[in-house]
C-alpha positions, 0 to 999 in steps of 0.5 A: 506469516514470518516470510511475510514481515521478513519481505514487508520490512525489506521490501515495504514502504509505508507513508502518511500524508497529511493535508489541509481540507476546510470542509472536514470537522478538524480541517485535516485529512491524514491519508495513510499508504502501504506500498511494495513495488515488485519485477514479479506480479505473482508475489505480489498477487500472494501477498494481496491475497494473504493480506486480503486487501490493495490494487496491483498496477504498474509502477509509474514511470517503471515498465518492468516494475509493479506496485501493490498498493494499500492505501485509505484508512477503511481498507487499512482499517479491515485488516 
């Protein structure tokens, strides 16, 4: 796990969106993401299965590039 929140800490992103919809009881949605971009597909696939969560796809606008990404506070959550 150490290799694992070395790689997170230099590697990960994480982000908060935070946004106004009328029809939720307090009016605002908070949208968490948890990201790693990565060339190779094969650390990101290990690091998907350690964590047991989060999609892996090409990163938009990069060809060479991929991306995991955990987003959402159930899937955030059940980890």
């Amino acid at each position: 796990m150490g290799y694992l929140a070395g790689f997170v800490d230099a590697e990960g992103s994480f982000s908060v969106s935070v946004k106004y919809q009328p029809d939720l009881r307090y009016k605002i949605r908070v949208d968490p993401v948890f990201s790693i971009t990565q060339k190779e597909r094969k650390v990101l696939e290990t690091i998907q299965r350690i964590l047991g969560c989060g999609r892996i796809m090409p990163k938009q606008g990069q060809k060479k590039l991929w991306v995991l990404i955990v987003d959402g506070l159930d899937e955030l959550y059940s980890n």
